[in-house]
C-alpha positions in Angstrom: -43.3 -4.8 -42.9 -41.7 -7.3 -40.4 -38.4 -6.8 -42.0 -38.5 -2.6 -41.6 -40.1 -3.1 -38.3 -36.9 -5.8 -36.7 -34.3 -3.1 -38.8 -35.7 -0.3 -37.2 -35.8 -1.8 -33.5 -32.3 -2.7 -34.1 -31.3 0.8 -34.9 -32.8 2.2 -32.1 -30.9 -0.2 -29.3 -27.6 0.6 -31.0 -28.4 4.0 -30.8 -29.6 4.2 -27.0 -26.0 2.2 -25.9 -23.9 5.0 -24.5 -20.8 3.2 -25.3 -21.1 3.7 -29.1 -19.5 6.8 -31.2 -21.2 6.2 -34.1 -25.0 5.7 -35.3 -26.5 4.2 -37.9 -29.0 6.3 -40.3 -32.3 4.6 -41.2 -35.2 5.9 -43.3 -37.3 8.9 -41.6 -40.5 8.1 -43.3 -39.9 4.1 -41.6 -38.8 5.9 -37.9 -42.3 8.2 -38.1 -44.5 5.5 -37.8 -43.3 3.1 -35.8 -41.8 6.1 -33.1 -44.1 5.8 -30.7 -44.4 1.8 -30.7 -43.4 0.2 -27.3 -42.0 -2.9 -28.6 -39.4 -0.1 -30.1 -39.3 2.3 -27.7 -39.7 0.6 -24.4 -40.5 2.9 -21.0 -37.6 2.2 -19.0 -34.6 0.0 -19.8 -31.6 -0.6 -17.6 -28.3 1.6 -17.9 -25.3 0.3 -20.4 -23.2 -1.7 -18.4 -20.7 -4.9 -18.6 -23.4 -7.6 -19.3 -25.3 -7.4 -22.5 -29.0 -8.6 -22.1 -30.2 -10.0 -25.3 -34.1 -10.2 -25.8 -36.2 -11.6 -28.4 -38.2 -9.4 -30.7 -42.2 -9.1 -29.9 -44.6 -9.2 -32.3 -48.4 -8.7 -32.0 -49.1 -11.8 -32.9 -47.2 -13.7 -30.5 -48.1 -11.6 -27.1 -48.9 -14.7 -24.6 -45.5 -16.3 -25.3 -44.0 -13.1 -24.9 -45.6 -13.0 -21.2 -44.0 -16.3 -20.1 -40.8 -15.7 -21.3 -40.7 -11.8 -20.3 -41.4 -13.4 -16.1 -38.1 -15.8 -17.1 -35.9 -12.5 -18.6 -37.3 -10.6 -15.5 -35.9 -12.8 -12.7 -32.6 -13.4 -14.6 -32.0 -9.5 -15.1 -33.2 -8.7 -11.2 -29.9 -11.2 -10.7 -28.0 -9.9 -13.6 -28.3 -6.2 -12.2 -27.0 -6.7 -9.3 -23.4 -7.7 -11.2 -23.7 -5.3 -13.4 -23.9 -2.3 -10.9 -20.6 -3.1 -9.4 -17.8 -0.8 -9.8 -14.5 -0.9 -8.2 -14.8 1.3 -5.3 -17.5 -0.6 -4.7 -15.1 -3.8 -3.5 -14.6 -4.6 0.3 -11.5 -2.6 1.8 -9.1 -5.5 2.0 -9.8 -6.0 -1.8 -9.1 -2.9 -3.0 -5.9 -2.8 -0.5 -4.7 -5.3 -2.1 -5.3 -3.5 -5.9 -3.6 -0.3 -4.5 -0.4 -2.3 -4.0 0.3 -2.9 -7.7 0.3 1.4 -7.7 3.3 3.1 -7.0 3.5 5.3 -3.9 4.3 8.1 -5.8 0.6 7.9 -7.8 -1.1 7.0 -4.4 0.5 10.3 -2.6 -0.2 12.7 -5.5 -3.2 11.5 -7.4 -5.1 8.3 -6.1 -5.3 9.8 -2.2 -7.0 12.9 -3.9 -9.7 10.5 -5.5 -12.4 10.6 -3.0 -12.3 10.4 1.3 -12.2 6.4 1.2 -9.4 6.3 -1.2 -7.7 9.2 1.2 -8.0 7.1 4.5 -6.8 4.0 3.2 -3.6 5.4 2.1 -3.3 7.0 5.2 -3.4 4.6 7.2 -2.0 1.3 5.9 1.4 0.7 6.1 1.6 -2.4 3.8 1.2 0.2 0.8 4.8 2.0 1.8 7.5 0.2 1.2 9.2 1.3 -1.9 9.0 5.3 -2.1 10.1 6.6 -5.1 9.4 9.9 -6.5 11.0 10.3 -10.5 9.7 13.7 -11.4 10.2 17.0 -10.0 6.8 16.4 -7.6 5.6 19.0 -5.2 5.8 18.0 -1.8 3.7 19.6 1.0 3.9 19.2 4.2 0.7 17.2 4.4 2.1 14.4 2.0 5.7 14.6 3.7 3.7 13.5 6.8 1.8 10.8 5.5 5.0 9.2 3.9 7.1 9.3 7.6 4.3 7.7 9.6 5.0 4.4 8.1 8.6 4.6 8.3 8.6 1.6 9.9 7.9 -0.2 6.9 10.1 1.5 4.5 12.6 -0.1 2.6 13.4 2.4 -0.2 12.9 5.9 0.5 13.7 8.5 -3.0 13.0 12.5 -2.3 15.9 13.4 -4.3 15.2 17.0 -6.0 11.6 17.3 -5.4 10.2 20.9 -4.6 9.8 20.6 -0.7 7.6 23.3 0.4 8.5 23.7 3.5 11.3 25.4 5.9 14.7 23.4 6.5 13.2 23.5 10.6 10.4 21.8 10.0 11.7 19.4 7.5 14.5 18.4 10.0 11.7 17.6 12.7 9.6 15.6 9.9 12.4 13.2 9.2 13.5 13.2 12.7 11.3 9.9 12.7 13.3 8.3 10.6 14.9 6.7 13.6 12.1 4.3 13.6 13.0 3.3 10.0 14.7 0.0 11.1 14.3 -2.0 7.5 15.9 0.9 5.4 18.3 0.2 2.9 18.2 2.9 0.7 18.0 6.5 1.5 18.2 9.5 -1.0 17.5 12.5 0.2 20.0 15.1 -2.2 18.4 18.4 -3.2 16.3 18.3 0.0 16.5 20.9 3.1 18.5 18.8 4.8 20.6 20.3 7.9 21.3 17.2 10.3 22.1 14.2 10.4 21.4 12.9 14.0 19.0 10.2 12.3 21.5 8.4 10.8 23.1 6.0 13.1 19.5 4.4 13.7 19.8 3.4 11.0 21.5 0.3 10.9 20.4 -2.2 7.6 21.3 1.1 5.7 23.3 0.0 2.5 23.4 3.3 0.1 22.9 7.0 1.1 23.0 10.3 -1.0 23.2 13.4 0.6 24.3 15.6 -2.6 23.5 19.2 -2.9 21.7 19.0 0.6 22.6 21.9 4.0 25.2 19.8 5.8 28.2 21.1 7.1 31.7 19.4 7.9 30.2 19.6 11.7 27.2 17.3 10.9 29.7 15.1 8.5 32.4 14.4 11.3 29.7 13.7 13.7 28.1 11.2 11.6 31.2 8.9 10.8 32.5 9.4 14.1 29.3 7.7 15.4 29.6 5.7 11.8 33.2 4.0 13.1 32.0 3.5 17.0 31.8 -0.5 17.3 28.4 -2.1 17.0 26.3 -2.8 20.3 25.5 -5.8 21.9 22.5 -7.0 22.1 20.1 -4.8 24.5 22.0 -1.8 23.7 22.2 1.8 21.7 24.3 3.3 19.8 25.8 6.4 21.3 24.3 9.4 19.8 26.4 12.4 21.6 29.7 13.1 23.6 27.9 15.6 25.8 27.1 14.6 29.4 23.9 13.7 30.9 23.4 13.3 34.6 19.9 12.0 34.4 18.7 8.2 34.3 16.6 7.8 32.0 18.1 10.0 29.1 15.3 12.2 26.7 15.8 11.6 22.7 18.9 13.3 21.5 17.5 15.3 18.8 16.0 18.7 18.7 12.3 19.7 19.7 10.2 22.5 20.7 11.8 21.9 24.5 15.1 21.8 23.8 15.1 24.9 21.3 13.6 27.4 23.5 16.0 26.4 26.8 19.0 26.7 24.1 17.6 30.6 23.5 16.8 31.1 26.7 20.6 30.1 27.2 21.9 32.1 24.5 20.2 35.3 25.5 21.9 34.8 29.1 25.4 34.1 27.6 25.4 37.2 24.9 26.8 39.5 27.8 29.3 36.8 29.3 30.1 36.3 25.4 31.4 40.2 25.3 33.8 39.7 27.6 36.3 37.8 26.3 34.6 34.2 26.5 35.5 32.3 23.4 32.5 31.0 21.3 33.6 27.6 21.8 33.3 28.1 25.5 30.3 29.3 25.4 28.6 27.0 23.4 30.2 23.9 25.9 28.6 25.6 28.8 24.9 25.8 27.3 25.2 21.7 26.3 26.1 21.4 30.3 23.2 22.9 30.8 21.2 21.2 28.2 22.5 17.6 29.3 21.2 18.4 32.9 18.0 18.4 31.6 18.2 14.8 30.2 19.4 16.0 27.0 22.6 14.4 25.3 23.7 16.4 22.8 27.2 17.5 22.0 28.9 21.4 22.1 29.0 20.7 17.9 25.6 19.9 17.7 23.9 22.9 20.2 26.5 25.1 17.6 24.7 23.8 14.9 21.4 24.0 15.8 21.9 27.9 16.7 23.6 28.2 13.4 20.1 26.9 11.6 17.8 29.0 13.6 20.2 32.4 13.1 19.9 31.3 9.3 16.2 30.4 9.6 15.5 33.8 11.3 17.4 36.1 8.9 16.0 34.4 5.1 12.6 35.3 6.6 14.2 38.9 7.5 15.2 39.0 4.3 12.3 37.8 2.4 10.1 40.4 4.2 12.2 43.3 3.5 11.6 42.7 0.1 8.5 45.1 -1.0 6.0 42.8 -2.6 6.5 39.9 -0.6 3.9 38.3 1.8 5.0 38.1 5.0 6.3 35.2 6.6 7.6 33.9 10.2 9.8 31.7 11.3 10.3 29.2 14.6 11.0 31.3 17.7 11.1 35.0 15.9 10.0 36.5 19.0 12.5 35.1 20.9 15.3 35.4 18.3 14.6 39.2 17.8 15.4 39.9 21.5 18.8 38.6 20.8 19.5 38.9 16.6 17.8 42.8 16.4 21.1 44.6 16.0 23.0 42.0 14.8 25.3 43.5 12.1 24.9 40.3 10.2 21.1 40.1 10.4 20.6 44.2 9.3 23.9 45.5 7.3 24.3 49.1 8.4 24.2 50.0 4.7 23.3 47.3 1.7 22.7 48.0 -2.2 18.7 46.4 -4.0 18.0 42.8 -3.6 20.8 41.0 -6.5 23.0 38.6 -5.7 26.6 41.5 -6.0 26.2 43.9 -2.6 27.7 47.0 -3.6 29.9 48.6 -0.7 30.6 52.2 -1.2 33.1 54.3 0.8 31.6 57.5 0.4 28.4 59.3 -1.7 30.4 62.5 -2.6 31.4 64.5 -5.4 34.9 63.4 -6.0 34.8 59.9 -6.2 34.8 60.3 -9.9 37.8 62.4 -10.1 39.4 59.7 -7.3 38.7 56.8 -10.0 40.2 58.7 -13.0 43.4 59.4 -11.1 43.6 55.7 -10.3 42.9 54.4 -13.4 45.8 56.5 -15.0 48.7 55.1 -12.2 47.6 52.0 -13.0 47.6 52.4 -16.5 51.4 54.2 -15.9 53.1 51.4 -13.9 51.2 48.7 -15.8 53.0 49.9 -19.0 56.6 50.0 -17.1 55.6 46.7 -15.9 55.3 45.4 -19.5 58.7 47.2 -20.6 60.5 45.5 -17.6 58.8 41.6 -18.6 59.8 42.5 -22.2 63.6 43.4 -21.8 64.1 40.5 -19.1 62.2 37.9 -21.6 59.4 36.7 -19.6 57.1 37.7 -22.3 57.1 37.2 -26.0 53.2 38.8 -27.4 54.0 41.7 -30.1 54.7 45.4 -28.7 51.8 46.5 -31.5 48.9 44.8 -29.8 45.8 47.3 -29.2 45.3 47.9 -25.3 41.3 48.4 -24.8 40.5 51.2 -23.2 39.9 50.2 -19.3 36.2 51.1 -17.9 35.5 52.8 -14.4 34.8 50.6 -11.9 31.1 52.2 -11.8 30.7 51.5 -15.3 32.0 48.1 -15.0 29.6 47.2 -12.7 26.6 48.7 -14.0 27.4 46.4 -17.3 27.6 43.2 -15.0 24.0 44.3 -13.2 22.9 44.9 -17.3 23.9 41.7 -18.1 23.0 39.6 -15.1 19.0 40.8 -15.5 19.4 40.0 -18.7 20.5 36.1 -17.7 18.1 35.4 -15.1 14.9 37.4 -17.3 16.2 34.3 -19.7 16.6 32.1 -17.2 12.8 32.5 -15.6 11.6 32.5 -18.8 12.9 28.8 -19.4 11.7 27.6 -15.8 8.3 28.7 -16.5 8.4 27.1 -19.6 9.6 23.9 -18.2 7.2 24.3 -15.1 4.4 24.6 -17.8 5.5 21.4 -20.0 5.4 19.5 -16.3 2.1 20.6 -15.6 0.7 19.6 -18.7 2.0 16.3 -18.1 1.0 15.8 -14.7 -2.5 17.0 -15.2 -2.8 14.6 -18.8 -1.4 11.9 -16.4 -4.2 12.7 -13.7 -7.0 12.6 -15.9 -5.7 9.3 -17.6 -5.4 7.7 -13.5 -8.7 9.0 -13.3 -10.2 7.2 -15.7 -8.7 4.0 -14.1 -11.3 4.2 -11.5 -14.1 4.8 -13.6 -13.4 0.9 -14.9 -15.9 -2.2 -14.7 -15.1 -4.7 -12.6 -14.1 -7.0 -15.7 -11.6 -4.5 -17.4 -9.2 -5.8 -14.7 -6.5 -7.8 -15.3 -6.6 -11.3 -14.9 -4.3 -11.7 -11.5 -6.4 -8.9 -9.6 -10.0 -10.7 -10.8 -8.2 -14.1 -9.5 -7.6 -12.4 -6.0 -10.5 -11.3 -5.7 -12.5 -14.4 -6.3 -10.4 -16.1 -3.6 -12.8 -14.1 -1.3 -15.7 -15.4 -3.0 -17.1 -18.4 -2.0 -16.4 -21.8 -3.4 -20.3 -22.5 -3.7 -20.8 -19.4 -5.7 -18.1 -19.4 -8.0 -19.4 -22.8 -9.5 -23.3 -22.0 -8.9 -23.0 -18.3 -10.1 -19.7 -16.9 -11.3 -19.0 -19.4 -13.4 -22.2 -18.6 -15.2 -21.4 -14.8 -15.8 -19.4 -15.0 -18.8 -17.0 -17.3 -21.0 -13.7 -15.3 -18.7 -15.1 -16.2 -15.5 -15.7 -19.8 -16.6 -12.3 -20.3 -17.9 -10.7 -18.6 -14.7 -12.7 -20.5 -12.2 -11.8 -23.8 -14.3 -8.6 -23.5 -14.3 -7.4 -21.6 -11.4 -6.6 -24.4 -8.7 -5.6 -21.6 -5.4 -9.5 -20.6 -5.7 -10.4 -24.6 -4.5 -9.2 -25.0 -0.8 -12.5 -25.4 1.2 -15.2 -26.5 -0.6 -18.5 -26.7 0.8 -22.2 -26.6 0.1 -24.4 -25.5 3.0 -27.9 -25.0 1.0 -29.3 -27.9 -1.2 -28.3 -27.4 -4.7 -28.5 -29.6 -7.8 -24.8 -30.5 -8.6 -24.7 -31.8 -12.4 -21.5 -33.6 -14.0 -20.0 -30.8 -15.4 -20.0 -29.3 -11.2 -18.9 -32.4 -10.5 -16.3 -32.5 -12.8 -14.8 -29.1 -12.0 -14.4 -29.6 -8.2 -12.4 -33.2 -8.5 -10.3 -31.8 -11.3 -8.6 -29.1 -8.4 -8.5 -32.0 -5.9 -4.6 -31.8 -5.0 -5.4 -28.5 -3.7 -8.9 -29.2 -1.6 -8.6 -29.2 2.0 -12.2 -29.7 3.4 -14.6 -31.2 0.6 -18.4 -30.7 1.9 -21.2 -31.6 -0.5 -23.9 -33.3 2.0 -27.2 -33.8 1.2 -26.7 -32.1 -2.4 -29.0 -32.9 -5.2 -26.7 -35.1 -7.3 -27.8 -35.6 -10.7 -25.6 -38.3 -11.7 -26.1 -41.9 -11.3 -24.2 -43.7 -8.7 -21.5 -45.8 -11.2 -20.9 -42.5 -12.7 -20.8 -40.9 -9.0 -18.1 -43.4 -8.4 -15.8 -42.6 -11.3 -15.6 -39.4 -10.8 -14.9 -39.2 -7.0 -12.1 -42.2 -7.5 -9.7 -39.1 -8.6 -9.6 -38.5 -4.5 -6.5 -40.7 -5.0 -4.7 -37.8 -5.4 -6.4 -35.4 -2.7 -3.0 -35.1 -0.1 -4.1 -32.3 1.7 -7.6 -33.4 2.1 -8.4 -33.1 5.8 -12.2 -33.2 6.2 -14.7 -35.4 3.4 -18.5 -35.2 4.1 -20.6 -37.2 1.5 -23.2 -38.0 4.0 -26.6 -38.5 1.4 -24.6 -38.9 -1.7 -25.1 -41.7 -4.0 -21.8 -43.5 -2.5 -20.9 -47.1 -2.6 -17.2 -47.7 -2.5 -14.6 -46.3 -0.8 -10.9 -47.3 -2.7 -10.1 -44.2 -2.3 -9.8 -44.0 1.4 -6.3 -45.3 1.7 -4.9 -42.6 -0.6 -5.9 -40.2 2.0 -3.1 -39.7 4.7 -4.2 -36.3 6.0 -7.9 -37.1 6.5 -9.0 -36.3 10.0 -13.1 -36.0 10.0 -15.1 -38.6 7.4 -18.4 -38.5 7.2 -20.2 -41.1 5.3 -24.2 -41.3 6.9 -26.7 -42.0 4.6 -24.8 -43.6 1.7 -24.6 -46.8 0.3 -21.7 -48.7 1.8 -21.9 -52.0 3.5 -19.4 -54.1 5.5 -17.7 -55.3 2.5 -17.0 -51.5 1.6 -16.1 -50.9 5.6 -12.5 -53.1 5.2 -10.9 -50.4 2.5 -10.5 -48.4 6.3 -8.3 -50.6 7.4 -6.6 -51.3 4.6 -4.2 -48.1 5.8 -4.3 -47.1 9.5 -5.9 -43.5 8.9 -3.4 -42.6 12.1 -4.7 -38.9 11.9 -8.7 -39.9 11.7 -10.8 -39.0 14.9 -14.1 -38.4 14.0 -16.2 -40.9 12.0 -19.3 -40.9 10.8 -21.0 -44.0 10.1 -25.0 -43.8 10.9 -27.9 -45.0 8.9 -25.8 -47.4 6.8 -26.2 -51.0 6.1 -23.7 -51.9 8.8 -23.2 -54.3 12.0 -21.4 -53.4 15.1 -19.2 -56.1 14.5 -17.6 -54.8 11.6 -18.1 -51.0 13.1 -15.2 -52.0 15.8 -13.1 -54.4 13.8 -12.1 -50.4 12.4 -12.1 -48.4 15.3 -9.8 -50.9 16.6 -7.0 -49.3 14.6 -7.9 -46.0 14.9 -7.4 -43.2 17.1 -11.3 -42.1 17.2 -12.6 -39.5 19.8 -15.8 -39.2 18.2 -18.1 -42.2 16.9 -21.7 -41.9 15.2 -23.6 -45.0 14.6 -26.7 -43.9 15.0 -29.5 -46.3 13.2 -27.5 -49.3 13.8 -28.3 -51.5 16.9 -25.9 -51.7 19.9 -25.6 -53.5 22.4 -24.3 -52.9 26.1 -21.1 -55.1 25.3 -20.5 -53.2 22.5 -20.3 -50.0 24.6 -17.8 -51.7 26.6 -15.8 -52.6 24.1 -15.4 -49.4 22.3 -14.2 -47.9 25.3 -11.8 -50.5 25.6 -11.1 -50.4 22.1 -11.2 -46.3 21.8 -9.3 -45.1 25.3 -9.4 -41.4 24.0 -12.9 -41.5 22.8 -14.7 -38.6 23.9 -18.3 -38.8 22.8 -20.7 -41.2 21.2 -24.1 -41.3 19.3 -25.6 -44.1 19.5 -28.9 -46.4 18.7 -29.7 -49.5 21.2 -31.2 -52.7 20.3 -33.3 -52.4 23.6 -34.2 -50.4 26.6 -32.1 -52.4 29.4 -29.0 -52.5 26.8 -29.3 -48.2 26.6 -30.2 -47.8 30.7 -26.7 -50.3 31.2 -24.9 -48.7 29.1 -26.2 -44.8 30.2 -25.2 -46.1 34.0 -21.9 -47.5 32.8 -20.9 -44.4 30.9 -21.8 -42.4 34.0 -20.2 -44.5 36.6 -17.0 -45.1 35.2 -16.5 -42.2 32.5 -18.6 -39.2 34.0 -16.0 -36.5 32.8 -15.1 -37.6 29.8 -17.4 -39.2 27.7 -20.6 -37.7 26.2 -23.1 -40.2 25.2 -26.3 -39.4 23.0 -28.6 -42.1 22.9 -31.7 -42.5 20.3 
């Protein structure tokens, strides 16, 4: 019965893990009566998690065993749950910063920031995460994640937006990337396929080594401007590059390049120049006359540039024309459209006086009348006529040399030609959308497969990380509780913490714990890399010879800079000389005596100033015979009697010593030395008598 009964109970944990596809089939008859049986079936067990909580089977028989040993499984679980509820977002901030930095920024912008609100502001707002921006696929960029990448264009190296779907006006995207003249570590810059009109951030740019600007809105304006400011000699130091030609009368000069400001005085400009323009003012003028104007301002922008800049919004203000004239179409509005419609509205360019349907061939027709059939047949026929005499002529004179029996086609009407070409160009783009949205549906059937796999990142365990994230994040653990707790977890944890010398610098022990061998064994093996080794007062459970081998590898500790073994089983110190960097040594409470005491001065410890030595089988003679060669500001030697001549020859000995705790052999020896101190040292040395 004891064999179905242990069979069954295994069946029924394997079952109840979450993690597990499949499930073993045992007997029904066995399963009905044992079901209900709380040894099988307990009433609440924890959820499935990293840590796997082995318990022993329970018998009736053995019920008051089971008691003590269910209090011991209790208290370990209550300390086991709290590991096994940890999840990555629930790491510190400056953890999970530093995970995010093995992402690229492309995954960050477009999946990880739509994670959850903490994932979101991090992003956001930490500029360490932007310095390689890359986009590979055809991404769609709104203006939302256009803004979080150029608010840490100071830290950008790399920026790659080449031939993503910017969903956004050429305007706006100009005044986006305007700060790019902040971006003063770029080297690379790809912007081709993007909305680009202008260039006036460009010569800001000055660790720039490779820039693409294919298929983008620049004109041979824009291009001329940029290499003459390209080829205009470098600036000393405390200076600027000269942005524009165009004159500025005013001090303290505003940012040459173009904001809400400066666009609405040039309109205002251009609406009082389009009468002065009609009489016989050229263009070029005209233009030279607003940037004087402009330039007064604090502007200093050139005539090409304020030509420019009208020529975007004029071509800004008639695609959204054009787009709402369309039936179908939402509306849409552009920057200044009030303002441009006083000026644009009966522009000849901005609304034709006649036009053909939306297509890409405008059909321009002389006249709707009756006889422009008859008019094309009569055409067609003289040129038919003379371009048979023509051929005659070329034939007799030699300049040709085809056969006279080749079939002439029969020449089409220029209605009927054209009506063939609309045929045939609805045909090519009906093919053509029909391939984009096939395309457009392949990508999004990526991207969203791709999401949903990044999404399942996050839902990870602590321990399905790789090894050099766990690493960095157990620098930020303790030293105490990697070798008390985390060590403990599991067989990975152990092997990392063993063997990973960057997660041993300060060592130190503020509770009492029991340190065994094995402890022991671990710290002193890291010992090159230890600056500030601290186990005081610890429970040492090794004998003292033993205590004393292990400790002699501080030989090779050359970084140590602080050693407190004050109440450790201590009685030799050959190790000292080894240690050129130690500054603080603390050995109360141990078991040195004055034979010990000479290894000190063995090696003037040049960089020692604080020194512990109280409550150790010591004299005062043998005290100063090593502060003599020292450099010691602080001196503790309390439990070992002093006289008032030694005071005074300590701070003979010791001229930068700043404070002392002593012990005194007798009351007149501590009130001598206590007026002494205060007489002659009253600012500068503390004393502490016991």
């Amino acid at each position: 019965m004891e064999n179905f009964v242990s069979s069954f109970k295994r069946t029924k944990d394997h079952n109840n893990k979450s993690e597990m596809n499949t499930k073993p089939v045992l007997s029904k008859r066995t399963g009905t009566n044992i079901e209900g049986n709380p040894s099988i079936k307990p009433i609440a067990i924890s959820s499935s998690s990293i840590f796997s909580v082995k318990r022993k089977s329970s018998s009736e028989n053995n019920d008051d065993d089971d008691e003590e040993n269910d209090k011991d499984e209790d208290k370990s679980s209550t300390e086991q749950e709290e590991i096994d509820g940890l999840h990555l977002l629930d790491l510190p901030e400056e953890i999970l910063v530093n995970i995010l930095k093995y992402f690229p920024v492309s995954d960050l912008l477009l999946s990880c920031r739509k994670v959850n609100g903490r994932f979101c502001s991090m992003i956001e707002n930490y500029s360490d995460l932007f310095c390689n921006v890359k986009f590979d696929d055809c991404n769609v960029l709104d203006e939302t994640t256009l803004m979080v990448i150029f608010k840490h264009v100071s830290k950008i190296q790399i920026l790659e937006i080449a031939h993503q779907q910017i969903e956004i006006e050429t305007y706006t995207f100009d005044t986006i990337i305007s700060s790019l003249t902040y971006a003063k570590s770029l080297t690379n810059l790809d912007l081709s396929g993007c909305p680009l009109s202008t260039l006036t951030f460009v010569p800001f740019l000055h660790l720039l080594e490779s820039l693409n600007l294919s298929s983008t809105r620049i004109d041979n304006e824009e291009l001329i401007l940029f290499l003459s400011v390209e080829n205009s000699p470098e600036p000393r130091s405390g200076e600027s590059y000269p942005l524009h030609s165009g004159p500025s009368t005013s001090c303290s000069a505003q940012p040459a390049f173009w904001n809400e400001t400066s666009s609405k005085i040039l309109i205002a400009e251009m609406k009082a120049s389009e009468e002065i323009s009609n009489k016989g003012i050229t263009k070029k003028k005209m233009f030279k006359n607003i940037t004087e104007q402009l330039n007064k301002q604090g502007y200093g922008f050139s005539w090409e540039q304020v030509q420019g800049k009208w020529k975007t919004l004029v071509s800004s203000f008639k695609r959204t024309k054009d787009h709402n004239n369309k039936s179908g179409n939402e509306r849409k509005t552009c920057a200044f459209q009030k303002e441009l419609e006083q000026i644009l509205e009966g522009n000849p360019s901005i609304k034709p006086i006649a036009i053909s349907s939306s297509s890409v061939f405008s059909v321009k027709r002389k006249s709707s009348s009756d006889n422009d059939d008859d008019d094309d047949e009569e055409n067609d026929k003289d040129e038919d006529k003379s371009s048979t005499e023509q051929h005659e002529q070329d034939e007799k004179d030699g300049k040709i040399t085809i056969n006279s029996d080749i079939i002439k086609k029969a020449r089409k009407s220029n209605s009927t030609q054209m009506v063939d070409i609309m045929k045939q160009y609805i045909s090519e783009q009906q093919a053509e959308k029909k391939i984009e949205r096939e395309e457009r549906q392949k990508i999004h059937n990526e991207k969203k497969y791709m999401h949903k796999e990044k999404m399942n990142l996050f839902r990870l365990h602590l321990l399905d990380l790789p090894e050099e994230i766990l690493v960095n994040i157990l620098k930020y653990v303790p030293e105490s509780d990697l070798l008390l707790s985390c060590r403990k977890v599991n067989g990975r944890f152990c092997s990392m913490i063993e063997n990973y010398s960057d997660l041993f610098r300060n060592v130190k022990f503020d509770d009492c714990n029991v340190l065994d061998e094995t402890t022991l064994m671990v710290i002193f093996k890291h010992v090159s890399k230890i600056e500030i080794l601290e186990i005081a007062h610890q429970q040492i459970e090794v004998d003292a010879y033993t205590f004393d081998t292990i400790i002699s590898s501080l030989t090779n500790a050359k970084s140590l800079t602080n050693l407190d073994f004050s109440g450790c089983p201590l009685s030799t110190l050959t190790f000292i000389p080894f240690l050129d960097s130690l500054e603080s040594l603390n050995l109360s409470s141990t078991r040195i005596d004055n034979e010990e005491l000479k290894y000190l001065c063995i090696n003037n410890l040049k960089n020692l100033t604080h020194l512990y030595l109280s409550f150790n089988n010591l004299s005062m003679i043998s005290i100063l015979n090593v502060v003599e060669k020292m450099s010691i500001q602080f001196l503790d030697t309390c439990g070992i009697a002093c006289t008032f001549e030694n005071v005074v020859e300590i701070t003979v000995l010791c001229p930068f010593i700043v404070g002392l705790h002593l012990t005194f052999a007798t009351d007149a020896d501590k009130m001598q030395s206590v007026e002494f101190i205060k007489t002659n040292f009253r600012d500068t040395i503390k004393l502490n008598c016991m």
